[in-house]
C-alpha atoms as an extended CHARMM CRD file, in Angstrom:
* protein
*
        81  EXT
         1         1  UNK       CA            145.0660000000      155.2400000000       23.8980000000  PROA      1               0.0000000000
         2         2  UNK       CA            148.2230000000      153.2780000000       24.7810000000  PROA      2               0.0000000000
         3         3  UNK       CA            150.8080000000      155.4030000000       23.0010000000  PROA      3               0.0000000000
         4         4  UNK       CA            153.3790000000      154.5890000000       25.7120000000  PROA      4               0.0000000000
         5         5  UNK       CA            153.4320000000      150.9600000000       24.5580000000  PROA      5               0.0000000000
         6         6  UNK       CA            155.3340000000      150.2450000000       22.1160000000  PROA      6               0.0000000000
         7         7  UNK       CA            153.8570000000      147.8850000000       19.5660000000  PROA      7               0.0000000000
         8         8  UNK       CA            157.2620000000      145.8370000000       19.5150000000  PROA      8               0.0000000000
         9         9  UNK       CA            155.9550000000      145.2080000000       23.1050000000  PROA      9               0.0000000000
        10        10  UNK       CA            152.8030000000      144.1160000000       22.2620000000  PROA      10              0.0000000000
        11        11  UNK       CA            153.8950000000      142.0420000000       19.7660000000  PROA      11              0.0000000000
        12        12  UNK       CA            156.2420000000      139.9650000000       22.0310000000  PROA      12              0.0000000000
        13        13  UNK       CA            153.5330000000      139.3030000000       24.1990000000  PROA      13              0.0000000000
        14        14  UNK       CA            150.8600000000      138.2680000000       21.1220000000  PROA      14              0.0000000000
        15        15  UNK       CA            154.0380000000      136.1050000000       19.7550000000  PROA      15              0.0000000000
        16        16  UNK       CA            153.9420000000      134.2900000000       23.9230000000  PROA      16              0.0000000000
        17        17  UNK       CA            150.5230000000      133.4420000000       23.7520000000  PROA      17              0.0000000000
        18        18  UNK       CA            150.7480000000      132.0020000000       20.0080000000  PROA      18              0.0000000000
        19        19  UNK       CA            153.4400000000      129.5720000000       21.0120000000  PROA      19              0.0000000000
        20        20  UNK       CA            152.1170000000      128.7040000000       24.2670000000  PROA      20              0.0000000000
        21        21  UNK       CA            149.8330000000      125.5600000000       24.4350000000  PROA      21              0.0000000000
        22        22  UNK       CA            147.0910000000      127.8110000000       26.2860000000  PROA      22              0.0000000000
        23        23  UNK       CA            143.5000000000      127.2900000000       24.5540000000  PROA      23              0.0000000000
        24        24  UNK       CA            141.9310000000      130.2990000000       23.4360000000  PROA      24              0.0000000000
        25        25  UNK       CA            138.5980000000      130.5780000000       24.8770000000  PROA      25              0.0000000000
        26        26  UNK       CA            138.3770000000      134.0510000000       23.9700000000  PROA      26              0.0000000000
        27        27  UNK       CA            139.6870000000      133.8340000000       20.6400000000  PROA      27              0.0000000000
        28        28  UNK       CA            137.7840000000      136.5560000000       18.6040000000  PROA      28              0.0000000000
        29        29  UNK       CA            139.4780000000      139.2550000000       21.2510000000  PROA      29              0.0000000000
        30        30  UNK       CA            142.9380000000      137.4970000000       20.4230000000  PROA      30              0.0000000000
        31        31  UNK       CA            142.2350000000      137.8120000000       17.2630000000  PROA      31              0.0000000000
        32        32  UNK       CA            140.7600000000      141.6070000000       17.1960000000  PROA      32              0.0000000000
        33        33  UNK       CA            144.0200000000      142.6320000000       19.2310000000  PROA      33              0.0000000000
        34        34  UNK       CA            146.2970000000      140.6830000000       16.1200000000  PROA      34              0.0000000000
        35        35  UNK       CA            144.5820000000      142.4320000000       13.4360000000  PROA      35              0.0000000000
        36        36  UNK       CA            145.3330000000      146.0650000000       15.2670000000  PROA      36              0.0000000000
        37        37  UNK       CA            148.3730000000      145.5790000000       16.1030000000  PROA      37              0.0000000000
        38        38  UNK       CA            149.1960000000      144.5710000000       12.4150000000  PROA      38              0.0000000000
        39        39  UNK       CA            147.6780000000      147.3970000000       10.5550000000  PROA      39              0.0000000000
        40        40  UNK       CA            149.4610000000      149.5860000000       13.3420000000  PROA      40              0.0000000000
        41        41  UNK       CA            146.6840000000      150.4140000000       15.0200000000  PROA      41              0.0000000000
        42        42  UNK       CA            147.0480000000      151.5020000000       18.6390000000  PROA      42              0.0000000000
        43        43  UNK       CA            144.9430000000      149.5380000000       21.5780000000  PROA      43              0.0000000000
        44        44  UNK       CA            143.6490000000      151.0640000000       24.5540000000  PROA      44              0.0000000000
        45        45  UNK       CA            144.6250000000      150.2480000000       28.3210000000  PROA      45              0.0000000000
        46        46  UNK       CA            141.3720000000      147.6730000000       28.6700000000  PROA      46              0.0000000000
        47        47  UNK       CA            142.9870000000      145.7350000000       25.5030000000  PROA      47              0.0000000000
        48        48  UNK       CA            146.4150000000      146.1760000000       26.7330000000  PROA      48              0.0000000000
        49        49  UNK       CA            145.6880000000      144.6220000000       30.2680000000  PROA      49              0.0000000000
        50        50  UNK       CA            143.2710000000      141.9240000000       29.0160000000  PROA      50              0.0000000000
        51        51  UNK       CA            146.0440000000      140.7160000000       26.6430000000  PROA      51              0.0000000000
        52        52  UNK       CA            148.5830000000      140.8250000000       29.6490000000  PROA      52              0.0000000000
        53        53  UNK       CA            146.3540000000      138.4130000000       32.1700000000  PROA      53              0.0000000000
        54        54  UNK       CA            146.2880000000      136.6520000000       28.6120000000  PROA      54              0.0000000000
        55        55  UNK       CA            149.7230000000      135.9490000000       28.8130000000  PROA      55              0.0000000000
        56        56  UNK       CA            149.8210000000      135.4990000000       32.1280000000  PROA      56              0.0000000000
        57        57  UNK       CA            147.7130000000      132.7860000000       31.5240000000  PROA      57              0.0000000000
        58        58  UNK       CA            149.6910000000      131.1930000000       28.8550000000  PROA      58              0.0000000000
        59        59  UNK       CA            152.9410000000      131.3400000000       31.0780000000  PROA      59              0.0000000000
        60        60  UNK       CA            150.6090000000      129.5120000000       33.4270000000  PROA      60              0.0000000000
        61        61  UNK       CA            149.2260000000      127.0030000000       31.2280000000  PROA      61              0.0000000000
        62        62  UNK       CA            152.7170000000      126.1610000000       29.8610000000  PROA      62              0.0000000000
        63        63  UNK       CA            154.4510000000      125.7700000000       33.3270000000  PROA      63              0.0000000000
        64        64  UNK       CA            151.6620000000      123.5250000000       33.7450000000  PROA      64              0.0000000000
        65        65  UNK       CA            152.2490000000      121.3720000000       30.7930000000  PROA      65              0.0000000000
        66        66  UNK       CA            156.0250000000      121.4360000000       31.6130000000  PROA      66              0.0000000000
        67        67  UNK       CA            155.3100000000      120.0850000000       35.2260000000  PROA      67              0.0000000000
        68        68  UNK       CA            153.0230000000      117.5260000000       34.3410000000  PROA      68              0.0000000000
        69        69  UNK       CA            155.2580000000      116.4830000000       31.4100000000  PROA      69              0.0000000000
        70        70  UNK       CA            157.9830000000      115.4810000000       34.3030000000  PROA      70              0.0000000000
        71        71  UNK       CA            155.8050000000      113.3760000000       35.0890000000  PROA      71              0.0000000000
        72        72  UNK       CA            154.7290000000      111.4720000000       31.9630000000  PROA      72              0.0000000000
        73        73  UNK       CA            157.2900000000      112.0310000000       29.4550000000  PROA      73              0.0000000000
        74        74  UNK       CA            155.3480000000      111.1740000000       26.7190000000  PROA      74              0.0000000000
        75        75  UNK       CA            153.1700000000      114.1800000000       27.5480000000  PROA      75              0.0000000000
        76        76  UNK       CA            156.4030000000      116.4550000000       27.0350000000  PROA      76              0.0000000000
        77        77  UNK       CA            156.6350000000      114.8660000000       23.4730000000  PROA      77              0.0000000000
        78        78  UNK       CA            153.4710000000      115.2530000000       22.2610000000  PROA      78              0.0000000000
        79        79  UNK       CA            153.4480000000      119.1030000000       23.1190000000  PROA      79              0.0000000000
        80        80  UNK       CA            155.7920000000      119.9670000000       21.5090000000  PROA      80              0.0000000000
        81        81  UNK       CA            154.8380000000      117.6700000000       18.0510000000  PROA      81              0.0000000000
């Protein structure tokens, strides 16, 4: 188990992916890892680094929608609506 982590930790990252624009193909997991993490549960390292390439994804995705939003404005608008 991931005592180490603190769930403060985990829930920064959970609270990244929310507000990211990133679509959730894996969405039950996301969702699973959510529900722990608020009944206190701990997760275990396989969780804790599938979440983390989650986020990693999501920082991806958003730099993504950043970049192409310099170049159609509009695009920028209508992500963050």
């Amino acid at each position: 188990m991931v005592e180490a982590r603190s769930a403060e930790k985990i829930r920064e990252i959970i609270e990244m992916i929310e507000h990211s624009q990133l679509p959730l193909d894996d969405s039950k997991f996301f969702s699973a890892i959510r529900a722990k993490i608020a009944a206190n549960q701990p997760i275990d390292d396989r969780e804790y680094d599938r979440l983390v390439r989650l986020a990693g994804k999501a920082g991806k995705w958003d730099a993504q929608v950043e970049s192409s939003a310099k170049t159609d404005p509009d695009e920028l608008y209508l992500a963050n609506q």
